[in-house]
C-alpha positions in Angstrom: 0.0 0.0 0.0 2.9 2.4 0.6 4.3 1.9 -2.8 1.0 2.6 -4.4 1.0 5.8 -2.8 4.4 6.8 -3.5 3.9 6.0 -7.0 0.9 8.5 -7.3 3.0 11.4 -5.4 5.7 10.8 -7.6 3.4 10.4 -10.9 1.5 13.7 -9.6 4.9 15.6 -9.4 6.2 14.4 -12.9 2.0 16.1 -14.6 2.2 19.4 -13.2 6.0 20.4 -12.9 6.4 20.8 -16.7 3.3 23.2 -16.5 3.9 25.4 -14.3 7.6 25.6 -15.6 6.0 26.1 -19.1 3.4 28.5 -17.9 6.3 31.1 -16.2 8.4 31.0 -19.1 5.8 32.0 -21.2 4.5 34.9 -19.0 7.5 35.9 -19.0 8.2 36.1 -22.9 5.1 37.7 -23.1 6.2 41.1 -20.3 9.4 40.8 -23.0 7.0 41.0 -26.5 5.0 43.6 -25.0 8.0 45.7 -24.0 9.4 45.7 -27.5 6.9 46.0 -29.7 4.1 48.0 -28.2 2.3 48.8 -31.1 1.2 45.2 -31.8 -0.5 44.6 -28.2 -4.3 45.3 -29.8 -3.7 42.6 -32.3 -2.0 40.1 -29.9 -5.3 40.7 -27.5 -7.7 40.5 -30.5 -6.0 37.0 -30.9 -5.8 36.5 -27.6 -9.6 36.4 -27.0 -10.3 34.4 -30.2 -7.8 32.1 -28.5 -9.5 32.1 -25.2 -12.8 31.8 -26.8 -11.2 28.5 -28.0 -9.6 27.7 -25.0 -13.1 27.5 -23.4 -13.8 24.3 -25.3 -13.6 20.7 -23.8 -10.1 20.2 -23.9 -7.9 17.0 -24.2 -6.7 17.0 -21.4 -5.2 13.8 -19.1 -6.8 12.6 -16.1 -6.1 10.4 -13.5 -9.0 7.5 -12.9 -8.7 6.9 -9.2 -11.1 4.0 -9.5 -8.4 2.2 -11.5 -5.4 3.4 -8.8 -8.0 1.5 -6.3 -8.1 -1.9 -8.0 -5.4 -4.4 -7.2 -4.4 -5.3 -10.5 -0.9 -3.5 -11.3 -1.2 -4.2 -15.1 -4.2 -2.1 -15.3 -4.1 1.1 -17.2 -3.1 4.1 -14.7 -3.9 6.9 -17.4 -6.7 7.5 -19.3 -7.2 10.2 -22.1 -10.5 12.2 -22.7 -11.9 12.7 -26.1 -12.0 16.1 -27.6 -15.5 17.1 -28.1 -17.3 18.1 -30.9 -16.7 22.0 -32.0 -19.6 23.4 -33.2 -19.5 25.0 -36.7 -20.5 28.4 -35.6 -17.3 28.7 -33.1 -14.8 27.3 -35.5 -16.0 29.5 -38.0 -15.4 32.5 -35.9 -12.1 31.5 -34.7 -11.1 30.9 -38.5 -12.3 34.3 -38.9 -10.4 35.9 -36.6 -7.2 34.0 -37.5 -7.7 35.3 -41.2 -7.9 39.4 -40.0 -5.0 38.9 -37.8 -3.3 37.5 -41.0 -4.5 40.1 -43.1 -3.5 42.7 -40.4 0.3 41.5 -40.9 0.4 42.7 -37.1 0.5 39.1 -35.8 3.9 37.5 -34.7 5.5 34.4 -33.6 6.2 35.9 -29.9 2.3 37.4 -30.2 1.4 33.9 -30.7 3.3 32.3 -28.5 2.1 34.6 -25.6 -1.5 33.5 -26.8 -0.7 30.1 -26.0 1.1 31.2 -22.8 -2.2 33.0 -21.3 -4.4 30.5 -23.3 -2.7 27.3 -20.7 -2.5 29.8 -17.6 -6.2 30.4 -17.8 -6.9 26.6 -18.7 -4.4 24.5 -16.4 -3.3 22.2 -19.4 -0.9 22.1 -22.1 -1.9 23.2 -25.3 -0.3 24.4 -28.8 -0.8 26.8 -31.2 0.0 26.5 -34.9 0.6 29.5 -36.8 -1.3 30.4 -39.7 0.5 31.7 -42.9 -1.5 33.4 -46.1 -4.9 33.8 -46.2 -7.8 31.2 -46.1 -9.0 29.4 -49.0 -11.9 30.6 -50.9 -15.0 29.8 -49.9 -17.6 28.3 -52.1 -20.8 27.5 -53.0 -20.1 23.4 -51.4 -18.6 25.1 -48.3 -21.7 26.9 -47.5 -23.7 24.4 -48.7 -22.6 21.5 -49.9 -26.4 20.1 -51.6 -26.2 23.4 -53.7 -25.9 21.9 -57.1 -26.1 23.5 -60.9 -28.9 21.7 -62.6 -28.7 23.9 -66.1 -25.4 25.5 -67.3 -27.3 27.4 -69.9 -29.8 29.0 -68.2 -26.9 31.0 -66.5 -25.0 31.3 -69.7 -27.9 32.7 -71.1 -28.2 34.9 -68.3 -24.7 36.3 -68.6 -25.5 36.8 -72.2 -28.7 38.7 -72.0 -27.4 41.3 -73.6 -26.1 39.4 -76.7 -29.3 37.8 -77.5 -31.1 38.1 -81.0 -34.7 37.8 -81.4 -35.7 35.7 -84.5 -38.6 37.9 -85.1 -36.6 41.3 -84.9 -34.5 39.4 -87.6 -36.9 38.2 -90.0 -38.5 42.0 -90.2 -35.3 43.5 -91.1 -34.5 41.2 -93.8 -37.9 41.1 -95.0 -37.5 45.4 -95.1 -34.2 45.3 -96.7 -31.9 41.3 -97.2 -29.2 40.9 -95.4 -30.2 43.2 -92.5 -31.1 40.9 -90.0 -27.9 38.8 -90.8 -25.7 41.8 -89.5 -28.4 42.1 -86.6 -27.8 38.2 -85.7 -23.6 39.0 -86.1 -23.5 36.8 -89.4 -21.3 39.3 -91.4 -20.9 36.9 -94.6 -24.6 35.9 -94.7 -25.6 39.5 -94.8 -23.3 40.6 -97.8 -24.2 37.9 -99.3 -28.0 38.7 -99.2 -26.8 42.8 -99.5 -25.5 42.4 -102.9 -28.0 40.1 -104.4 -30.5 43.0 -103.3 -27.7 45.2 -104.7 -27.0 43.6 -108.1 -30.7 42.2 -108.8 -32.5 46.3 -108.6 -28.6 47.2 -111.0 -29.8 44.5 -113.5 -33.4 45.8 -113.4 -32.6 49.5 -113.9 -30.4 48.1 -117.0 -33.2 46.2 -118.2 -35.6 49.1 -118.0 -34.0 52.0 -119.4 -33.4 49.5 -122.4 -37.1 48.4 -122.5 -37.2 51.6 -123.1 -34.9 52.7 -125.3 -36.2 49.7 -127.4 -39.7 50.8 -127.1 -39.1 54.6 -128.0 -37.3 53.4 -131.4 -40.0 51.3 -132.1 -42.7 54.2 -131.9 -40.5 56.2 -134.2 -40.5 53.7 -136.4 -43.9 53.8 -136.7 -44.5 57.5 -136.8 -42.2 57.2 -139.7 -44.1 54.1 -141.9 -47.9 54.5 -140.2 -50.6 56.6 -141.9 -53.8 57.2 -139.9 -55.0 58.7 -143.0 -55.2 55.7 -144.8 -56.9 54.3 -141.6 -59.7 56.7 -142.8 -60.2 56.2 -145.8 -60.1 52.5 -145.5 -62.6 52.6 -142.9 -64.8 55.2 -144.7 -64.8 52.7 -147.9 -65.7 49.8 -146.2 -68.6 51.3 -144.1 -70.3 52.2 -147.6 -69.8 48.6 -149.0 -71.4 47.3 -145.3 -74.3 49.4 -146.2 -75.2 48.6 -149.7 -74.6 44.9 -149.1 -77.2 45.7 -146.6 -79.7 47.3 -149.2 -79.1 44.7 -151.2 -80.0 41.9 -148.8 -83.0 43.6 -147.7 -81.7 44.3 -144.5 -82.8 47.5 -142.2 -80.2 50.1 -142.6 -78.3 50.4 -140.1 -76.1 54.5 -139.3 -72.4 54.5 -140.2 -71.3 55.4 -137.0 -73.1 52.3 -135.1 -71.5 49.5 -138.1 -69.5 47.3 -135.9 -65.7 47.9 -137.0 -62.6 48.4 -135.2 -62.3 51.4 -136.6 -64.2 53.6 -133.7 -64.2 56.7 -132.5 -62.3 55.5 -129.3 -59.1 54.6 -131.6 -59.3 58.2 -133.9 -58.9 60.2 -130.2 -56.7 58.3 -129.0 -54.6 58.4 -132.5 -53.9 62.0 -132.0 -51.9 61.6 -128.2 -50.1 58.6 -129.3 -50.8 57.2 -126.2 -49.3 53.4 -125.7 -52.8 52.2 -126.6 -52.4 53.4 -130.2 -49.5 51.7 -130.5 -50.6 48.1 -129.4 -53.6 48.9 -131.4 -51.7 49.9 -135.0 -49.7 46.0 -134.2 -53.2 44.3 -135.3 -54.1 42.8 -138.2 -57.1 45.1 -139.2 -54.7 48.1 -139.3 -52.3 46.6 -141.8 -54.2 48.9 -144.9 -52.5 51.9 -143.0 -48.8 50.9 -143.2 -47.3 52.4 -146.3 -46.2 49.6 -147.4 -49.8 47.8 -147.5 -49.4 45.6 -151.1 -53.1 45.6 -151.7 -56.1 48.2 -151.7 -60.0 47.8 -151.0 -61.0 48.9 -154.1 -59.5 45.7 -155.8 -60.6 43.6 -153.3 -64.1 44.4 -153.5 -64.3 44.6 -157.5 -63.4 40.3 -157.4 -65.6 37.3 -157.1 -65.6 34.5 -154.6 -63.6 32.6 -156.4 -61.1 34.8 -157.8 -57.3 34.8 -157.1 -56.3 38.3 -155.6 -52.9 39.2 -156.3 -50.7 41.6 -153.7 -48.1 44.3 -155.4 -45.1 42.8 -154.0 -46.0 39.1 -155.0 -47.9 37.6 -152.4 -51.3 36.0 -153.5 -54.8 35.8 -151.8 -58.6 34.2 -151.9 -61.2 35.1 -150.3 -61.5 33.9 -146.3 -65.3 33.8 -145.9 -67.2 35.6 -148.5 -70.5 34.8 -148.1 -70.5 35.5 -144.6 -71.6 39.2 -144.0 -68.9 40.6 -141.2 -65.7 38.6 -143.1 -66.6 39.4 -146.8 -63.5 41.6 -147.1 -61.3 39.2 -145.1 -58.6 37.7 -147.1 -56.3 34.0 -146.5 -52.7 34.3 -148.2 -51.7 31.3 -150.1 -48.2 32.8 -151.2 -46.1 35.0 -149.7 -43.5 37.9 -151.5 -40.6 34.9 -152.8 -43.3 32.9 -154.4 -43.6 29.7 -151.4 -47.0 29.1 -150.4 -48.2 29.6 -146.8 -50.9 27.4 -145.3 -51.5 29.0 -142.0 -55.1 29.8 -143.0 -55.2 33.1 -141.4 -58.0 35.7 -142.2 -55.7 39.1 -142.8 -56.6 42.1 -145.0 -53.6 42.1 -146.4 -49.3 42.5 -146.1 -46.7 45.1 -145.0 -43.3 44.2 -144.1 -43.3 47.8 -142.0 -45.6 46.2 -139.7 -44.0 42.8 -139.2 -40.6 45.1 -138.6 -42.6 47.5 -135.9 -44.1 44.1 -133.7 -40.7 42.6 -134.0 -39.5 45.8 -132.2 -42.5 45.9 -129.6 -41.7 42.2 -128.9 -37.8 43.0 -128.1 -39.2 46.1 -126.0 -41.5 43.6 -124.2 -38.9 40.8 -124.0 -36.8 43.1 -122.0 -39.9 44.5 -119.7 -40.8 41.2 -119.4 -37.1 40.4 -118.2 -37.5 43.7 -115.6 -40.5 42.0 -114.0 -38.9 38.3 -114.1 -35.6 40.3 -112.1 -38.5 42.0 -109.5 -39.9 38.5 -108.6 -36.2 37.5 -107.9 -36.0 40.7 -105.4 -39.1 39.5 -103.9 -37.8 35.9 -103.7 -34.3 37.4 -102.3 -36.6 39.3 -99.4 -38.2 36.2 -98.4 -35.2 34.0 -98.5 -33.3 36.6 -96.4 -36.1 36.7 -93.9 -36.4 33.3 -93.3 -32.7 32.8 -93.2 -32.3 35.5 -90.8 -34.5 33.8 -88.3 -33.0 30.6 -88.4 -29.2 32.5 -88.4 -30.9 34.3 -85.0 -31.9 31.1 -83.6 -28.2 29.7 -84.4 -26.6 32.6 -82.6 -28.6 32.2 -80.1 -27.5 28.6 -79.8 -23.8 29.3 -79.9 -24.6 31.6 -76.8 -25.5 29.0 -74.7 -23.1 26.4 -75.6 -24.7 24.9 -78.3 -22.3 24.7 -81.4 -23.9 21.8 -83.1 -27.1 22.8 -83.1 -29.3 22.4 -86.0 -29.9 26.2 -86.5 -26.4 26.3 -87.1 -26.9 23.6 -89.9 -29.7 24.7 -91.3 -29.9 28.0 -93.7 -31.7 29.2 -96.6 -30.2 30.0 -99.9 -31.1 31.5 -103.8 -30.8 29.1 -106.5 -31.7 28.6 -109.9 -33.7 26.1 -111.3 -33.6 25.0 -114.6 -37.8 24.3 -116.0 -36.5 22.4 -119.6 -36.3 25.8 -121.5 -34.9 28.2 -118.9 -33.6 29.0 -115.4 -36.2 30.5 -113.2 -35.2 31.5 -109.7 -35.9 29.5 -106.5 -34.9 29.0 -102.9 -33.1 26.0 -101.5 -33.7 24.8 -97.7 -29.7 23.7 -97.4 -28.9 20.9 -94.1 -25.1 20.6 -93.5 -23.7 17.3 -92.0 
């Protein structure tokens, strides 16, 4: 029994002799620190109290179980050694804190520390140890804070972030649909929108060309026939035949019927409008029952009317007639040719009143004059075309950007575009739009 309690005097001396040894030294380092280097005393205490704070917490700490000192057995364990407990988040958060503006301070030293620790195991009775902190903390983050936060869709932030950058599809198609190529540059698609730019561009060029020669085409055919048209003969043709109409008339037994109300082409509607030379007098001189007032006209009415039904009619410059329908009252005077000027015969069958190479010249003008305005209105469905093509384009180059904003590269939009094209029909190459899918 004496030894046991020898043993626990002795074991007793060995615990708290390094302490208290430990302890003064360190108070005394401290007096020194605070001596020399006044002007860091309000960081040390800031420390100090984090430290003391920290200090409060269960410590691990050794103990002596008495019960075991009490049992006989000597192999027993003397010692035992308390776990630490459990350090709430809230303390350990403000005790990183604190370390991090002492660090940040640059006021904190090793003999500041060290006098932390000092005071820190004076107010606690055990030994404990302080580790220095150098540098700042880490970054906190969203799984430090909360570690179940969690990113379901990166695009709807990219998007975000890219508010500003965003195209609408509608915006797009408008422009291009008001001038091509507009709502490419809107969407950022620089290539797409010259492209469209100088179709528009080159398709009004080639219709101004194709106008001012319509015109120029059309003007030298009306000359043409103010030189080699009469509208006097007009009048005197029409004046003849309106007497023949009426004594066929007489003849037949027939009421009369006045001059003015005989149904022929030559009205008063065509004499007023003769004298503007409106565009209407020229389409009108191009027919068939105004060949007698060409200069050229190879036969007169006179010599038609003086022959029978079956009579052979022959023209000044060669060509040869008979009679289309004589014994029909409105086509009496109408004529079929059978052979033309060089002597081959013609079987078209026809009715005409007669032949005048000045008015087969003047229609072949007025048909090149109408090729070319023709051509004009073939290039304005083409700018038409090029506006919708553009328009639809620009939406789906909008919806492509768009894509490309939030990540998408190989989206379909981006595939997908809308281009001009011509089509060949068998005869020609009409324009037409091509719905293009790149793989």
């Amino acid at each position: 029994m004496n030894r046991r309690v020898l043993f626990i005097v002795c074991l007793l001396s060995s615990m708290f002799a390094p302490s208290f040894v430990s302890a003064q030294g360190a108070a005394s380092s401290a007096k020194h620190v605070n001596s020399a280097k006044a002007a860091d005393s309000a960081a040390a205490k800031r420390s100090a109290s984090v430290n003391d704070s920290a200090s409060a917490k269960p410590a691990a700490a050794k103990t002596i179980d008495l019960d075991k000192l009490l049992v006989a057995d000597e192999e027993g364990d003397l010692l035992t050694e308390d776990k630490p407990a459990a350090v709430p988040k809230a303390a350990s958060d403000s005790a990183a804190l604190g370390q991090a503006s002492a660090n940040a301070d640059g006021r904190q030293s090793e003999a500041g520390e060290s006098v932390n620790a000092a005071d820190s195991a004076g107010a606690t009775g055990t030994q404990t140890s302080v580790i220095s902190r150098r540098g700042p903390p880490p970054p906190r983050t969203a799984e430090y804070f909360n570690a179940d936060a969690v990113v379901e869709d990166g695009r709807t932030i990219n998007f975000a972030q890219n508010l500003k950058e965003y195209r609408s599809p509608r915006l797009a198609m408008l422009l291009s649909l008001l001038l091509p190529g507009l709502g490419q540059a809107y969407s950022r698609s620089y290539i797409k929108a010259s492209a469209f730019g100088a179709a528009e561009i080159a398709a009004i060029g080639v219709a101004v060309y194709l106008n001012s020669v319509a015109k120029s085409k059309k003007k030298e055919a009306y000359n043409y026939a103010e030189k080699y048209f009469d509208i006097r003969r007009i009048v005197d043709y029409d004046s003849l035949l309106r007497d023949e109409i009426t004594i066929r008339r007489e003849q037949d037994s027939l009421p009369p019927i006045p001059r003015d109300s005989i149904p022929l082409p030559y009205d008063k509607e065509f004499f007023r409008v003769a004298g503007s030379k409106s565009a209407y007098y020229y389409e009108t001189i191009r027919d068939r029952d105004f060949t007698p007032g060409w200069t050229d006209y190879d036969l007169s009415l006179e010599s038609v009317l003086s022959k029978n039904e079956s009579d052979t009619i022959d023209g000044k410059y060669g060509s040869r007639y008979v009679f289309y329908n004589y014994n029909n009252d409105d086509w009496f005077y109408y004529l079929k040719r059978i052979v033309d000027n060089a002597g081959k015969l013609v079987s078209s069958g026809e009715p005409v009143l007669g032949y005048s190479s000045y008015q087969i010249e003047f229609n072949a003008r007025m048909n090149r004059s109408n090729s070319y305005r023709d051509a004009v209105n073939y290039v304005l469905y083409a700018i038409v075309l090029n506006h919708i093509a553009s328009a639809v384009d620009a939406g789906f180059t909008a919806r492509a950007y768009n894509a490309r904003l939030l990540g998408e590269d190989n989206s379909a939009w981006n595939r997908l575009s809308v281009e001009q094209q011509f089509v060949f029909t068998g005869s020609e190459h009409s324009p037409g739009v091509a719905l293009r899918l790149r793989f």
